[in-house]
N, C-alpha and C positions, 0 to 999 in steps of 0.2 A: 389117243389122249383127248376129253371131253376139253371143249373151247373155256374158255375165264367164265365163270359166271360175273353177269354183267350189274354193278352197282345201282341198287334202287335209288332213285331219283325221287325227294318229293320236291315239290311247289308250294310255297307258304303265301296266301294272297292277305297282305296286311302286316306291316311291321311296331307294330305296337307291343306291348308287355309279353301281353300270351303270346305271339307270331314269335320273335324274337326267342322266348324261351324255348320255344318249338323247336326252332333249327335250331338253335346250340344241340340240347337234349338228343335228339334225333342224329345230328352229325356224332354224338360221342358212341351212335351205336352203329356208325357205318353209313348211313345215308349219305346220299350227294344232295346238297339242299338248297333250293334257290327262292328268297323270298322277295315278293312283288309288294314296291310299294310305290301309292299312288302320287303321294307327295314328292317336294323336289329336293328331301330332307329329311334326315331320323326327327329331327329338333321337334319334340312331341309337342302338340299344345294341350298346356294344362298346366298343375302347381304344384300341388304336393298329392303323394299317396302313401297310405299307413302301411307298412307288410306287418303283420300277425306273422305269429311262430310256423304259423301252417304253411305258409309261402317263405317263412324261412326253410323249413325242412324241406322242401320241396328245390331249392334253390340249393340245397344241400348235394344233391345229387346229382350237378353241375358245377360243382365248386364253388361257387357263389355264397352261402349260406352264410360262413364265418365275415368275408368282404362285407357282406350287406349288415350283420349285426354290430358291427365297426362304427358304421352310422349310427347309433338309437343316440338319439338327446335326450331325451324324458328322462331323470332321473328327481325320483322322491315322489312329494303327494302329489295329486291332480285332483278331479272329480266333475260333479256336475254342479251349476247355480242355474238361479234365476235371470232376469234381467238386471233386478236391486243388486245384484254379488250374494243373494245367500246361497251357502250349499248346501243343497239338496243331498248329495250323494261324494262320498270322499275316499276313494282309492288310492295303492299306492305302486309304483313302475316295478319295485320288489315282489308285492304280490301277486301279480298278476305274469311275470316272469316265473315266479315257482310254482303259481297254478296250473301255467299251458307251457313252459321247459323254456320260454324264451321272452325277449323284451320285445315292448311294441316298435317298432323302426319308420321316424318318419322320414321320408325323403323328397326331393325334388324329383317328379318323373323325370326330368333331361340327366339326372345323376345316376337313375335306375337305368335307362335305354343307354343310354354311355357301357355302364359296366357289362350287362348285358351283350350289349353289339361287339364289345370290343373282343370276345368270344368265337366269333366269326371270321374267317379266312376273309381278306378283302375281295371284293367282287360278290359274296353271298349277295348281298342288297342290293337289289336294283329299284334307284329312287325314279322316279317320273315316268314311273312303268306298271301303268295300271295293270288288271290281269281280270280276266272274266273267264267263269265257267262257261265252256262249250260241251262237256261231255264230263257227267260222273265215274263215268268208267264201270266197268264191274269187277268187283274182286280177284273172280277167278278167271277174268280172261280179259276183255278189252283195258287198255289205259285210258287213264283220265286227260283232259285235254284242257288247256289255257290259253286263251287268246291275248294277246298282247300285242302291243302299236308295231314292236319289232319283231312280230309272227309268232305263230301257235307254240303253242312247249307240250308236249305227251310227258305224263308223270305218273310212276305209281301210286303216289299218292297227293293230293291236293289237299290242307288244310286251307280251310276258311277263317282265318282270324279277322276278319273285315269288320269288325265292332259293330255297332249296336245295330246301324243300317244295313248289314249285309248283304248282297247280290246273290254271294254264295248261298245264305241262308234260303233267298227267294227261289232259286234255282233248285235247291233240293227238296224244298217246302212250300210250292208256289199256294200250298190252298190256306195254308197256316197265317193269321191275322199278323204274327210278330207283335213290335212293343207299343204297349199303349200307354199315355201320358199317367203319371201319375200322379198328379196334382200337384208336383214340387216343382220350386228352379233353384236353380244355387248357382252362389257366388263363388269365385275363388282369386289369392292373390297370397304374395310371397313379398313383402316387406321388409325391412332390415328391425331389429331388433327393439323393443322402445328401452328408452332409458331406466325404469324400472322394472326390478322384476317383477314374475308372472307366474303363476302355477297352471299349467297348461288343463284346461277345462273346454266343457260343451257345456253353451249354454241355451235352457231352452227359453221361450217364451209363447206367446199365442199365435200357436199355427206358425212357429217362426224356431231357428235355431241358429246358433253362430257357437264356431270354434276356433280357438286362438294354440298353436301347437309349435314346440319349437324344432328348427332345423338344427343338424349339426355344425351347417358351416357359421351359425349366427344368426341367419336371418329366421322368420317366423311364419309359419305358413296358417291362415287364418281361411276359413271356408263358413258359407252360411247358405241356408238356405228358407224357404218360405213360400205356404201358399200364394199360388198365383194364376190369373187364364195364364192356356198354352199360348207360346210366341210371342208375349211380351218383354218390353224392351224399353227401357227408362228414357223420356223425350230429351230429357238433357246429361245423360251418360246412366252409367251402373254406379258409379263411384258418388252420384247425389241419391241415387235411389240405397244405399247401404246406409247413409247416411240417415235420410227420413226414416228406415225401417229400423237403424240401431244407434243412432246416433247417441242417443241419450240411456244404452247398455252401461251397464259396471263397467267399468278399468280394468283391461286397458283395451277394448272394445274402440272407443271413440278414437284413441291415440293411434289403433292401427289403420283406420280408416282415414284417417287424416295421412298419413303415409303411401297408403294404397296408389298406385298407379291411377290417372285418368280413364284407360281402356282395362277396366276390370272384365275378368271373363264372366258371361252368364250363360249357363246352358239349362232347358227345361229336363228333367228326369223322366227318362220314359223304360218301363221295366215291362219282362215276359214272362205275365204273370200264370198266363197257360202256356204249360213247356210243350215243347218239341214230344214227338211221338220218339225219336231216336238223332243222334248226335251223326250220325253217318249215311250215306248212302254209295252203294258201290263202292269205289275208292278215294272218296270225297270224305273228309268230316268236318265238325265246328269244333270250336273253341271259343271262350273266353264271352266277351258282350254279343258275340253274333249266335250263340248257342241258349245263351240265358239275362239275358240282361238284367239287371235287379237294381233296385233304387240302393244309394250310400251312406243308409241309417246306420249299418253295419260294419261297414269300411270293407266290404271281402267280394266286389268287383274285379279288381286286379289280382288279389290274391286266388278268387277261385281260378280266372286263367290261368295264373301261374301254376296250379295245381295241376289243370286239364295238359296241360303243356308235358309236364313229367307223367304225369301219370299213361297218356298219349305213346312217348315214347316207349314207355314199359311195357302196354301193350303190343305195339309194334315191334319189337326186337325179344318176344320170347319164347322162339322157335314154333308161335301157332304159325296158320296161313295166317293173309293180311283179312280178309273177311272176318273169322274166328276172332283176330283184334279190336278191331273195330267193334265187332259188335261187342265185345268184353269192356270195352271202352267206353261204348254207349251205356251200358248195363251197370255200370259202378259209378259214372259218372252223370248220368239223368238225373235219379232219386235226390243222391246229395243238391247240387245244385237247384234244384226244383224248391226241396224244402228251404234252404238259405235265400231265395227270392222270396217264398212265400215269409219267412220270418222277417226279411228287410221290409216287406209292406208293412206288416202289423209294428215293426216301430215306426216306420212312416204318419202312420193313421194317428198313432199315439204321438207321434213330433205333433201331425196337423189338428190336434185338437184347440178349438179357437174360443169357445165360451169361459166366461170367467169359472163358473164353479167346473165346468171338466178342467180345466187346468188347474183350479184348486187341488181336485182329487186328487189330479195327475202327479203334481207337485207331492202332495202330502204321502202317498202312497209310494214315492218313491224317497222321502225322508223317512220312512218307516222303517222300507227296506233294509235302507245304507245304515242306520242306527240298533239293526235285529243281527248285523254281520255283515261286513265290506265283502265279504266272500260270494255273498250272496247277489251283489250287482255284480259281478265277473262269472254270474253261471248263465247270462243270456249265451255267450260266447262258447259254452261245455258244447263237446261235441262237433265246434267248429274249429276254433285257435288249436287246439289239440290233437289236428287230424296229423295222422304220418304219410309219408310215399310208400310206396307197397315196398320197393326195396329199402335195405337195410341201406346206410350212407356212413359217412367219417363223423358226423356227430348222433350217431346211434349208440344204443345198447349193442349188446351180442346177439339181440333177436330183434327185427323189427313188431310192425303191432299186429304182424299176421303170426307172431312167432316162428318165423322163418329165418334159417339163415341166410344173413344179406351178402353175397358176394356184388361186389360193384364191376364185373369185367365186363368188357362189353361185349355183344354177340352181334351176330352179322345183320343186315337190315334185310328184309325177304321182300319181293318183288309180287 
């Protein structure tokens, strides 16, 4: 009688969006999964993050999908203005739901790693437990190897979620430059609601942007950003430097800053603008900001990880070897992500334009647009909000977008 075949093991280093989706995903196809995380706590640092329908369907095939569109607040018009309040550009939460199948969902990260985590058998997470690569492994024969304060772990597979700074990334890719600054820093902060209402908008200005977006539980999650040198840091807080930079914005701009916490977050944007040669090596792969980092013109930072995450698991649980995955994985997943970096720069470049007459143009050309067909500012997004999971899920048609039928059963995890 041949012995049990023995449960593939992977290793997830980084518990943030993409990691987190990883192991769920992964454990629904049989994996034993243990994710390293360095912190002494899921409690994310950060504010809000938008999911697009694309990171809903994808979320879909986890059960997750319906739970999270439970959240969306947006409902009616929004669009774009200027500083003055005129708008430039005017969309509505309907259209843009029937253009790409779903509503935009803003949430608080700690509400998204909550629902997410809570997916997980206790004991997956291990907080205050960094993990470093020691050994990629190879596919077809040696295991991958993790070092850890509490000794080595052998795994068939290692993802690298370690976000933007990677280890894993340098480890697999030591000749490859990684992210370079991109001229932006942005603000972020979650507020309680102001006394009047607000049509959730982006607004731009010279070389400068702010956005005011509402939560579901009430409060408003407001984000800015603005050319600036790398590593700068406002001498008497973030909370006076928003101030001097918007202070004198439309309404309700000034009222949410005046609310804002003392210690605002400021982080510089640094995105990978020359991708990776491939997403894996050996029994090692990336995901999410350690794979492709891209600037948040686009809001589809966390939602491509969440993408990579499922789509990840799919390769891995479909009866190829685990090499034949990976590289299947790398292979569908390069190109997409590569071009949605390179498209977040060019609206980066187009936020950072600072002269009066480019921002004229800029302005005017984009009042053109929204007045030629509101449809027409929701096709930057064609091709991205619209993407499906290779498998079929519970809020699919009868065929997914491969025209395949989607059975959701899970298959064994292969070593």
């Amino acid at each position: 009688m041949p012995a049990p075949r023995k449960t593939a093991h992977a290793v997830v280093v980084g518990s943030g969006i993409g990691g987190l989706t990883a192991a769920v995903a992964l454990r629904q196809h049989g994996w034993q999964v243990t994710v390293l995380e360095r912190a002494e706590s899921l409690e994310p640092v950060g504010a809000g993050i938008g999911l697009a329908p694309n990171s809903q369907r994808a979320l879909d095939v986890v059960g997750l999908g319906d739970e999270i569109r439970g959240l969306a607040a947006w409902q009616g018009a929004g669009g774009m203005r200027n500083p003055a309040g005129r708008w430039l550009s005017r969309t509505d939460s309907s259209a843009a739901a029937e253009r790409f199948g779903g509503p935009l969902v803003l949430v608080h990260r700690a509400t998204l790693i909550d629902r997410i985590a809570r997916r997980l058998p206790e004991g997956t997470v291990r907080t205050g437990c960094p993990g470093e690569l020691a050994d990629a492994g190879t596919a077809g024969g040696r295991p991958a190897r993790v070092t850890t304060p509490d000794g080595d772990i052998e795994a068939d597979l290692v993802i690298g979620a370690d976000g933007i700074h990677s280890a894993v990334r340098r480890a697999l890719f030591p000749a490859h430059p990684g992210p370079t600054y991109s001229g932006l820093t942005t603000w972020r902060v979650v507020v309680p609601a102001p006394e009047l209402p607000f049509e959730p908008h982006e607004t731009w200005g010279h070389g400068s942007l702010w956005g005011t977006q509402p939560l579901k539980d009430g409060r408003v999650y407001a984000y800015a950003a603005a050319t600036a040198p790398q590593g700068g840091k406002a001498p008497d807080g973030e909370k006076a430097e928003l101030l001097r930079r918007f202070g004198d914005w439309h309404d309700p701009v000034p009222g949410i800053i005046a609310a804002a916490p003392k210690s605002v977050l400021r982080n510089d944007v640094h995105h990978m603008i020359r991708p990776l040669p491939a997403y894996h090596r050996g029994r090692t792969v990336l995901l999410g900001d350690a794979a492709h980092a891209m600037a948040p013109t686009l809001g589809q930072g966390g939602n491509q990880a969440i993408e990579d995450a499922i789509v990840l698991a799919h390769h891995t649980a479909t009866g190829l070897d685990l090499g034949a995955g990976l590289a299947a994985y790398s292979a569908e997943r390069q190109p997409r992500t590569a071009a949605i970096v390179r498209k977040s720069a060019q609206v980066a470049r187009l936020m950072s334009l600072n002269g009066a007459a480019a921002v004229a143009v800029r302005d005017a050309l984009m009042s053109t647009v929204s007045r030629l067909g509101p449809g027409l500012v929701l096709r930057t997004f064609d091709g991205i909000a619209d993407w499906r999971p290779p498998r079929r899920t519970y809020a699919a048609g009868a065929q997914d977008a491969h025209g395949e039928p989607g059975a959701q059963e899970e298959r064994p995890a292969r070593r």
